[in-house]
MARKOL-922050 format. One record per atom (N, C-alpha, C): residue in one letter; x, y, z. Coordinates in steps of 0.2 Angstrom, whole numbers, plus 5000, padded with zeros to 4 digits. Layout:
BEGIN
AXYZ/...
END
This chain:
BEGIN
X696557285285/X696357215284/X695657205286/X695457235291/X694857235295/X694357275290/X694457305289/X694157345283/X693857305275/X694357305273/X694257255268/X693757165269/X693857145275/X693457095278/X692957135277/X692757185280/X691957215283/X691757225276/X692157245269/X691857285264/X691857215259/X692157185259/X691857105257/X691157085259/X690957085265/X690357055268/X690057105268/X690057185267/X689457195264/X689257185258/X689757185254/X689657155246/X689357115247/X689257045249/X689256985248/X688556985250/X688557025257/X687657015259/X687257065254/X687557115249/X687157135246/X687057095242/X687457055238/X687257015232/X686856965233/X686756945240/X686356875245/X685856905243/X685556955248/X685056995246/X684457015239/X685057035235/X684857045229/X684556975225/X685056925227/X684756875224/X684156855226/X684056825235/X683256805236/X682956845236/X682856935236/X682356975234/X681956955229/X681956945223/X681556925217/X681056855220/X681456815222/X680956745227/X680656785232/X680956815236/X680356815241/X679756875239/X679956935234/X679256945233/X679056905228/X679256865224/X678756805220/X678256765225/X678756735231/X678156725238/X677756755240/X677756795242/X677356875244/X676656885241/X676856895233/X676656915229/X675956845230/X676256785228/X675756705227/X675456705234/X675656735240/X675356695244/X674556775245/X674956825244/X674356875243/X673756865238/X674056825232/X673556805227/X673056735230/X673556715233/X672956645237/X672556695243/X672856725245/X672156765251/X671656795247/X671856835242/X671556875237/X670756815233/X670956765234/X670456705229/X670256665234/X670256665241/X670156635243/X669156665246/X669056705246/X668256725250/X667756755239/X667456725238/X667256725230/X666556795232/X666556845229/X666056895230/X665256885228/X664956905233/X664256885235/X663756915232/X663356895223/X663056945219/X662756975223/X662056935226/X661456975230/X661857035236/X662357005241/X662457075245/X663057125242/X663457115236/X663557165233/X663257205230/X662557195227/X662157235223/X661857275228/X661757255236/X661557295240/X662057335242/X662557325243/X663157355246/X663257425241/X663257405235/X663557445229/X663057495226/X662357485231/X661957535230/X661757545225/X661857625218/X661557625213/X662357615209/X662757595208/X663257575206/X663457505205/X663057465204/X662857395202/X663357405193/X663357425187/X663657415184/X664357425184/X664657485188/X665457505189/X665657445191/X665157425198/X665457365202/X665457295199/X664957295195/X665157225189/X665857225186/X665957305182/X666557305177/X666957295183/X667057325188/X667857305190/X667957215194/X667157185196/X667357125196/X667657085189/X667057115183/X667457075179/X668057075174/X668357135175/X669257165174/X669757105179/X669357095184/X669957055189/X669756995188/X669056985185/X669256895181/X669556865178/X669456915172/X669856905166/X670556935169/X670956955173/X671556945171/X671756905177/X671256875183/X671556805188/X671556765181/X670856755177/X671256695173/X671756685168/X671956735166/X672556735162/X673156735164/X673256745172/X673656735176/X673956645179/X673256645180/X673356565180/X672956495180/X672656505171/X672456445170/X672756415166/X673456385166/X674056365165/X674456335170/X674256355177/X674656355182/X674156265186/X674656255188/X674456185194/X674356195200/X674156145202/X673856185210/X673356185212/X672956215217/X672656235220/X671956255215/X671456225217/X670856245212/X670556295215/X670756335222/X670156355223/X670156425219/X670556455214/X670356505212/X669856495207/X669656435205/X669156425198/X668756425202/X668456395209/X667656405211/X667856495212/X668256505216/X668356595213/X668156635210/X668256595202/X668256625197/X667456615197/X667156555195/X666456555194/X666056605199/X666256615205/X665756635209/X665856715208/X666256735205/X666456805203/X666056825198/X665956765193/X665556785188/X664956795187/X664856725192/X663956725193/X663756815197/X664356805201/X664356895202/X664056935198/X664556945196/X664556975189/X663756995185/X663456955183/X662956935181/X662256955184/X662456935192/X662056935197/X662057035196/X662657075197/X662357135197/X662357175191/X662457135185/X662257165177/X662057135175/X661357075174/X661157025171/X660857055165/X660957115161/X660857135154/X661557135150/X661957125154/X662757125149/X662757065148/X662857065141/X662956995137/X663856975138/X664357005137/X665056985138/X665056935143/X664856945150/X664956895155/X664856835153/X664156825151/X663856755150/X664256725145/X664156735138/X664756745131/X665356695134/X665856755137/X666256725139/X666656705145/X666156705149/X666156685157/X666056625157/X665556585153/X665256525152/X665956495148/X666156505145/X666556475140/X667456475145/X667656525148/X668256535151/X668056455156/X667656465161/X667356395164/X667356325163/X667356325156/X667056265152/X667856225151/X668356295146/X669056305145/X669256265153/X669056275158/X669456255164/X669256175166/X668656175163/X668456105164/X667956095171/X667756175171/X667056175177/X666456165173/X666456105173/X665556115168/X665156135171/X665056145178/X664456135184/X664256215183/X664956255183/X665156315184/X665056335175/X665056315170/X664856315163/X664256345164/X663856285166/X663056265163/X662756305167/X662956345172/X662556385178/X662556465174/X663356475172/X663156555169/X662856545161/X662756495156/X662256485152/X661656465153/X661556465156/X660656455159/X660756525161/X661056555163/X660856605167/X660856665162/X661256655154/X661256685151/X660556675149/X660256615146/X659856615140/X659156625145/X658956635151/X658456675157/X658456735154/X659156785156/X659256845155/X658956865150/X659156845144/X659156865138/X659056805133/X658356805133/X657856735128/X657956745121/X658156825119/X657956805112/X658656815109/X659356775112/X659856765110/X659956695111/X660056665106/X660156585108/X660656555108/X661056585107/X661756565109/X661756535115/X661756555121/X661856555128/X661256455129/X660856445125/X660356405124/X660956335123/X661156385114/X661656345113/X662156315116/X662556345120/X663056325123/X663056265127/X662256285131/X662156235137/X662056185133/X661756185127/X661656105126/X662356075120/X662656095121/X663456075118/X663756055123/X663556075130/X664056055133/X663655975138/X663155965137/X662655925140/X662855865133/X663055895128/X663155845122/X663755795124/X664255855123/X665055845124/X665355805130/X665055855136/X665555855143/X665055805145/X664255805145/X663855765149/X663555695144/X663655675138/X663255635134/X662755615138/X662355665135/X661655675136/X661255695129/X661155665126/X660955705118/X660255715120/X659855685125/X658955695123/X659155775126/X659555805130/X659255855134/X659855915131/X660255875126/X660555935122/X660055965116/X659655915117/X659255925109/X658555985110/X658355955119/X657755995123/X658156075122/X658656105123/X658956155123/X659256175115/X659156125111/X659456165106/X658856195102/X658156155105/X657556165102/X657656225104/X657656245112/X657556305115/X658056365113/X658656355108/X658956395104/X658856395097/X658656365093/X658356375088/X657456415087/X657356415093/X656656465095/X656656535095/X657456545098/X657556625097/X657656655093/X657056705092/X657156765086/X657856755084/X658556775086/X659256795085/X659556725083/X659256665081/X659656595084/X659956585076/X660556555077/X660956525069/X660256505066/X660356495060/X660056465053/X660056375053/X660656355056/X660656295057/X660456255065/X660156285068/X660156275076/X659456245075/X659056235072/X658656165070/X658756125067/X659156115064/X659456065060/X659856005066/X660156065069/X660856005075/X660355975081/X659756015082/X659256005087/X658955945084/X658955935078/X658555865075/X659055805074/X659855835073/X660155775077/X660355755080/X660255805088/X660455775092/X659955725093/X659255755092/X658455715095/X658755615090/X659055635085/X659055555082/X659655535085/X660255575088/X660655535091/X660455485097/X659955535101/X659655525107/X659055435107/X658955435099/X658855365099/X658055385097/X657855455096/X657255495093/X657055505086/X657355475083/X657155505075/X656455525074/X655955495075/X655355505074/X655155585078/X655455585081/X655355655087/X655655725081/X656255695080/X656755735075/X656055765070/X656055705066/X655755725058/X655055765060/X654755765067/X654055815069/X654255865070/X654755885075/X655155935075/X655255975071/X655655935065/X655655985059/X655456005054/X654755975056/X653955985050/X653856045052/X653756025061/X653456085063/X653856145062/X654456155059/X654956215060/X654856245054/X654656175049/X654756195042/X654056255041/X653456215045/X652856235044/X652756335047/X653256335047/X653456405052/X653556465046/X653856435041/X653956495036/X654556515040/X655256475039/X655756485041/X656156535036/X656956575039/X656956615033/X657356535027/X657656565020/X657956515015/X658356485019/X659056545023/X659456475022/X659156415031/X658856445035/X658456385036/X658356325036/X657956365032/X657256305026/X657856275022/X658456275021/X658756235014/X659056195020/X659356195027/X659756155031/X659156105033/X658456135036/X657956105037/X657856045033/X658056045027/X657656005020/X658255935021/X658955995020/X659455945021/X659255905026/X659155905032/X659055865037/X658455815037/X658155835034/X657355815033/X657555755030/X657955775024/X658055715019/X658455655020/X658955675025/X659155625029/X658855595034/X658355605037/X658155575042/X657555515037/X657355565033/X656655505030/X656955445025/X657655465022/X657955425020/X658155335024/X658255375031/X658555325037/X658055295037/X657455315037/X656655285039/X656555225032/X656655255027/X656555205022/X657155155022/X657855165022/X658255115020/X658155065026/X657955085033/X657855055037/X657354975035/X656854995032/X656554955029/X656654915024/X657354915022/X657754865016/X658054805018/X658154815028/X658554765029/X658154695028/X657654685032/X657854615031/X657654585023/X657354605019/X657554595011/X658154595009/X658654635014/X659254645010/X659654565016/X659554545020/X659754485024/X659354415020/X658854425018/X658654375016/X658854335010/X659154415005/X659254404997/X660154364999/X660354405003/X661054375005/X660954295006/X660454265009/X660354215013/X660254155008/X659754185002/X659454144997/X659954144991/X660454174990/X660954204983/X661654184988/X661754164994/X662354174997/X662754234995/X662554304995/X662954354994/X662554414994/X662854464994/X662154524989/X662054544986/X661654574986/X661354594976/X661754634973/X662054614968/X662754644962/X662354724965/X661954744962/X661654814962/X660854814964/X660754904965/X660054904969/X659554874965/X659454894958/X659054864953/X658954774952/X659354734953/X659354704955/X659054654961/X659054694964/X658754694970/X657954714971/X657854774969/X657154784969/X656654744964/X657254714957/X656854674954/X656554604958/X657054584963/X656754514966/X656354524972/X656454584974/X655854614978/X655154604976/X655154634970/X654454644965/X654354704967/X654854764969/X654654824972/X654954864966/X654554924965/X654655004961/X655455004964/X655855034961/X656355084967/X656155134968/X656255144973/X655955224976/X656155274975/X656055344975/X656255394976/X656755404981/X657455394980/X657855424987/X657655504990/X657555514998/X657555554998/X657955605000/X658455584998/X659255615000/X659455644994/X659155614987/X659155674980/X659855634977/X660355594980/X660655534976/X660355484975/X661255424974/X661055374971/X660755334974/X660455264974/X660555194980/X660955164976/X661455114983/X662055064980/X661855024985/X662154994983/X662354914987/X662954934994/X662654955000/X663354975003/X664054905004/X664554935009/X665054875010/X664854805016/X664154835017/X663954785023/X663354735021/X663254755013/X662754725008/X662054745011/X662054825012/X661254845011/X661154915007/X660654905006/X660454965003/X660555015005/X660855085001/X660755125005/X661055205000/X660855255002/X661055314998/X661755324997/X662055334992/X662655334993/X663155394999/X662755445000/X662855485004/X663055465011/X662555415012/X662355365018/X662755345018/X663255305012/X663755245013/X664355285014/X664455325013/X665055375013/X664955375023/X664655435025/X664755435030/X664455385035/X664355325033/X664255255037/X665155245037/X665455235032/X666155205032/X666655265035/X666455335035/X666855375038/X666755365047/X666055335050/X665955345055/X666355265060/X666455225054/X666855175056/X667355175056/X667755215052/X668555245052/X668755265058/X668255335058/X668455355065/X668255315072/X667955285072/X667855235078/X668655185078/X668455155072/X669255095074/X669955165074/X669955205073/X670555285074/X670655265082/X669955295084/X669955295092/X669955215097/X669855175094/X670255105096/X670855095099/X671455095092/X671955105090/X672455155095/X672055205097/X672355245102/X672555215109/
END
């Protein structure tokens, strides 16, 4: 009987055993990954330390980025592994400042986290590095757009990515609207002369032109209003159609310079029908985001 007692209780305590083994190295395991994230590496005294092996010692920093974030940027908790992560990367960086990878997607996994501060440091540091990629240009002013509503200083860096030999075809075109979101139109439309005046490549010059024609357009309809307030005032309504309208002007109709039609928009003024389309789309989505 005594036997079978002792040979019960060692069953039992193996199976105890068995069971919180898997917990307690999952403990083990968390709390060495919190010591492991807790001291972030030093670019300047590593590049001294690592001697002539400054890029080996980048790749293995950045091997253990990329897999701390995939480990846990999903998890709750403790933030301190994201200034970790940033300051690994400016690492990174700091002892390979010719590798594009880092910046690319060190700036972006950061941004993903919701570290703007930690974003906008490895994208500046990108577009320093390496000037004639504009991407790195790009980013910082996407995210001065997005995260920081700042359109004047996303537009100053989009100029500065649209300048780069290597920069999208379209990174002129978005630098001229941020410059008119920013409350700039007239800045826009100088901007874009002088891009035009550059002998850009076609597909460029064809986004360029788009853009153009929207702004100059802005410029003219602007100048309809108060005829169009007045005609409402004097007629109690608006003008059935544009011709109508410029007949009681005593004005030519003008050339659109959007390459459509003019109508009568829904708020009774003039304007390119292009114009009306994305006025009424831009009002949709605002009452959308209301409603939420």
């Amino acid at each position: 009987m005594k036997f079978l007692v002792l040979g019960a209780s060692a069953v039992l305590g193996s199976a105890l055993v068995g069971f919180a083994q898997p917990r307690a190295d999952a403990t083990r395991r968390a709390r060495a990954e919190d010591a492991s994230l807790v001291f972030a590496p030093n670019g300047p005294m590593l590049r001294a330390a690592s001697l002539d092996q400054h890029e080996a010692t980048a790749d293995v920093l950045w091997i253990r980025s990329v897999l701390v974030f995939g480990d846990h940027w999903k998890r709750d908790g403790d933030p301190t592994w994201i200034a970790w992560l940033r300051g690994t990367i400016l690492a990174v960086v700091d002892l390979d400042p010719a590798w594009r990878s880092p910046y690319f997607y060190g700036g972006s996994l950061l941004r993903v986290l919701g570290d703007i501060d930690g974003s906008d440091a490895v994208f500046r540091r990108g577009a320093e590095a390496i000037p004639n990629d504009g991407y790195f240009a790009f980013s910082f002013a996407m995210n001065q757009y997005i995260h920081r509503d700042d359109p004047a200083l996303a537009a100053d860096w989009m100029e500065r990515a649209a300048a780069a030999p290597r920069a999208g075809t379209w990174y002129a075109a978005a630098a001229a609207a941020l410059r008119t979101r920013g409350g700039d139109r007239d800045g826009a439309i100088a901007y874009l002369e002088e891009r035009r005046s550059a002998a850009p490549s076609e597909p460029e010059l064809a986004d360029i032109d788009t853009q153009l024609g929207r702004l100059y357009h802005d410029r003219v309809a602007e100048t309809f209003l108060p005829a169009c307030s007045a005609y409402e005032e004097q007629h109690g309504g608006p003008p059935p159609d544009p011709s109508t309208f410029f007949t009681w002007t005593g004005s030519p109709i003008p050339t659109n310079p959007r390459g459509d039609a003019w109508i009568v928009g829904s708020d009774g003024c003039i304007r390119s029908a292009g114009a009306e389309v994305n006025r009424v789309r831009r009002l949709r989505r605002a009452e959308s985001l209301l409603l939420r």
